[in-house]
N, C-alpha and C positions, 0 to 999 in steps of 0.2 A: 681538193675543192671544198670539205669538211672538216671545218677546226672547232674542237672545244671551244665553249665562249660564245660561239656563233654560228650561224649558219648561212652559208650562200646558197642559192639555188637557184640556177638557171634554166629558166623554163624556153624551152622550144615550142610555138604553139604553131600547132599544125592544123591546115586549112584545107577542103575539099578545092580542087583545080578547077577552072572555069575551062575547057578545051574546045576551040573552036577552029575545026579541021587541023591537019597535019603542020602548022605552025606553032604548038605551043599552047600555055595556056593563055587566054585574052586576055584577063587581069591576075596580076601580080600581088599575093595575098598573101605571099609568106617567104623567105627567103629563099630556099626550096625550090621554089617554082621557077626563079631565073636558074638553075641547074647549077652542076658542078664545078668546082674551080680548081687547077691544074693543083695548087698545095692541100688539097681537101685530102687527098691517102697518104700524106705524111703527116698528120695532124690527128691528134685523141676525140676521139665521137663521143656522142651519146650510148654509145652501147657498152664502149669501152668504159665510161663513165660508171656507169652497171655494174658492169661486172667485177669493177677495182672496190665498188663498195660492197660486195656481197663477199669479195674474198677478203677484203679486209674486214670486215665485220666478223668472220670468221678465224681468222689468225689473232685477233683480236680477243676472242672469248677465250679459242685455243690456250694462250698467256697466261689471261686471267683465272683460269682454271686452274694453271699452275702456280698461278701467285695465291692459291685459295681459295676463288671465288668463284665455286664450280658451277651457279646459275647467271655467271653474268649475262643479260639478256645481248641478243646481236642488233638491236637499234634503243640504244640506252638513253634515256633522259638526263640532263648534268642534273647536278642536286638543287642547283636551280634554273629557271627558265633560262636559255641564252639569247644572245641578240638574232632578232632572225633579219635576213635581207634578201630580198626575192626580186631577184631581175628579168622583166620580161621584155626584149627586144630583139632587131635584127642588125647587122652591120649596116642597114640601109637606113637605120630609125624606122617612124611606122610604115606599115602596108596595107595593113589591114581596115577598110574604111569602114565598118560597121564597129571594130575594136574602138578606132578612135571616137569614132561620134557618141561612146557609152563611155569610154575610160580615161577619156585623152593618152596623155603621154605615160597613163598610169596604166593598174590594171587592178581584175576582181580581186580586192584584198582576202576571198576564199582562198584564193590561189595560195599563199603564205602557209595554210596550213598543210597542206601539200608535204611539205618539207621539215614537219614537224616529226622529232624521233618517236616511234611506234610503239617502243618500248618503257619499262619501269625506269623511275628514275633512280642512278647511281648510288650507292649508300657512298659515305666519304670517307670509309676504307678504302671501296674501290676506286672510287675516283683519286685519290690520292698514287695507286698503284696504273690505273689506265696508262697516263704519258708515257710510262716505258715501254706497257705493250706496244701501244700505237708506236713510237720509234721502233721495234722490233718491226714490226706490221711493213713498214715504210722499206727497210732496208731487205727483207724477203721477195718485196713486190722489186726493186727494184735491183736485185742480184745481176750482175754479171753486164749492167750498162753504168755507161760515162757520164755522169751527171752532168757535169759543166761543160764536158765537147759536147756528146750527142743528142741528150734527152728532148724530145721534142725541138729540134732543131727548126724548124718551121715555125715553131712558135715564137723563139727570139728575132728568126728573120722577119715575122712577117710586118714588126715594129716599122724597118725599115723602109717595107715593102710597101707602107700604108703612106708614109712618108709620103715615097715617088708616086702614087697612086692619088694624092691630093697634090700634085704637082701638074697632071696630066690637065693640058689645053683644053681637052676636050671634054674632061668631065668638070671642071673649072666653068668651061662656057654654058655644060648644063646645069651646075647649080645656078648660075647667073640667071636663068632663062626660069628655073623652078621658084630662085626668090623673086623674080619681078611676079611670078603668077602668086606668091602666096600674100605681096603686099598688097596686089591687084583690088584682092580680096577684103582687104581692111588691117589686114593684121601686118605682126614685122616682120621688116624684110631682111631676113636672118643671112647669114652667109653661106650657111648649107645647112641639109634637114638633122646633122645632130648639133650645131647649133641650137633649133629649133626644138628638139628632143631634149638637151639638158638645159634648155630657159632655168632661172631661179626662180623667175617669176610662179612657177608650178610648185615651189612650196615643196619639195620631196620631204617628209617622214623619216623618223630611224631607219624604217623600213626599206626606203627606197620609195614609194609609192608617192602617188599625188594627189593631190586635194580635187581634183577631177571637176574644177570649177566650169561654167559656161564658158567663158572666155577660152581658157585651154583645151577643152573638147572642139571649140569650132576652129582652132589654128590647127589641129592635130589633124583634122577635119580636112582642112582646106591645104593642107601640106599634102596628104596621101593623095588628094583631088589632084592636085597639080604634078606629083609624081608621076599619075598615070597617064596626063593629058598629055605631057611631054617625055615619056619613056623615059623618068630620072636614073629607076632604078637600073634599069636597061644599061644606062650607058654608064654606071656606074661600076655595075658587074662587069661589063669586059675592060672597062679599066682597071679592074683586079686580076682579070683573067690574062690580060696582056701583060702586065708588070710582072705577077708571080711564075710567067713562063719564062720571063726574061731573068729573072735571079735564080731560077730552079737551072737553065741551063748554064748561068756564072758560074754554080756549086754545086753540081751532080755529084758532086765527090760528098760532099757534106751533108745535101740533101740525103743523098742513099744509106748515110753511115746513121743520121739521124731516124730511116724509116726502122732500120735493124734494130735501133734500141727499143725501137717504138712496138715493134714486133715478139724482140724478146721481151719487154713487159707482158703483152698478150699470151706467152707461151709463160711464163711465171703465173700471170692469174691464171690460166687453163690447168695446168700442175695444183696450183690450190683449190679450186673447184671439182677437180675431179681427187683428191683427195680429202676432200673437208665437206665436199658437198652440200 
């Protein structure tokens, strides 16, 4: 998810639960909160995310040690600034109705620096010598799994998954029901809410970010309004939850082969981290 040149970072922004008795929470503030999905434990987390960069930061130095450069720091700056692009959303588009009404489709451009490297930046010895650590890095982390069968297998289904999932009647008839409530409003009437999340009209940035104009704070506004008024998100989730149980039991075979790799990656970072610490 981190290449020289540039930076992605995908931020999870996580919200206090609104719970109003034993049904759940009342509003729907973060992805999160509509709960788990049957492909969720064959699929790389946030944690896993973590922990591949702290052991690769570390295999990483390890190298470069041996290439010479025995203070390489383990979150290094290139020699010059890279591209940064900071993505904050959810598979549903917004949720968050106090998010939208301050950021629209955008978000606090503070966030971006978030993902800025922590460390000195590269002299361009070492940066010339990095690339091959980081390939060294890559193929340690990933010892003893199938790249093109197994590796996140879930990941390449879920393309398809998403397909049939925008095919389904019934989540079809609730975007229909969400765009007549968002034209209602004054604004357009999009075909569904990422649609309405990658408008042009919002002007994105190198960055990814948006110009956060009136106009696009009140549709982002009035989109999350209508999400909740008519449980968009709701039925959106169990038409991911019903499709991905139906290709999970197509390919248990694949499914399960692809969670093993996914696993022994987790048992390759564990071995680096308790090693390199």
């Amino acid at each position: 998810m981190t290449m020289r040149g540039w930076r992605l970072g995908v931020v999870a922004v996580l919200a206090a639960i609104c719970v109003s008795g034993p049904g759940g929470p009342e509003v729907i503030r973060t992805a999160s909160d509509l709960g788990p999905l049957p492909a969720d434990r064959y699929d790389f987390t946030p944690q896993d995310y973590q922990r591949s960069q702290r052991a690769s930061a570390l295999l990483d130095r390890q190298c470069m040690a041996e290439r010479g450069h025995p203070d390489f720091p383990l979150d290094p700056r290139d020699p010059s600034d890279p591209f940064v692009m900071t993505v904050v959303s959810t598979d549903y588009g917004a949720l968050d109705l106090a998010t939208a009404r301050r950021w629209g489709y955008g978000w606090d451009p503070a966030t971006s620096r978030d993902f800025q490297p922590k460390g000195r930046r590269m002299t361009t010895a070492e940066y010339a010598d990095f690339p091959a650590c980081n390939a060294e890095t890559n193929r340690r982390l990933m010892r003893g799994i199938d790249l093109k069968r197994d590796w996140l297998y879930a990941s390449t289904r879920a393309i398809e998954v998403d397909k049939a999932v925008k095919r389904d009647p019934r989540l079809r008839a609730a975007w229909d029901v969400w765009s007549r409530c968002v034209a209602e409003q004054g604004f357009t009437r999009y075909t569904d809410p990422v649609a309405a999340y990658t408008d042009s009209a919002w002007r994105r940035g190198s960055d990814g970010n948006t110009r956060h104009t009136q106009r696009e704070r009140a549709t982002a506004a009035a989109d999350v309004t209508c999400k909740r008024r008519h449980h968009t998100a709701e039925v959106w989730h169990a038409a991911r939850a019903r499709k991905q149980a139906a290709d999970i039991a197509r390919h248990r075979d694949r499914y399960a082969a692809g969670l093993r790799a996914l696993q022994t990656y987790r048992s390759n970072i564990t071995d680096v981290l308790r090693k390199l610490g």
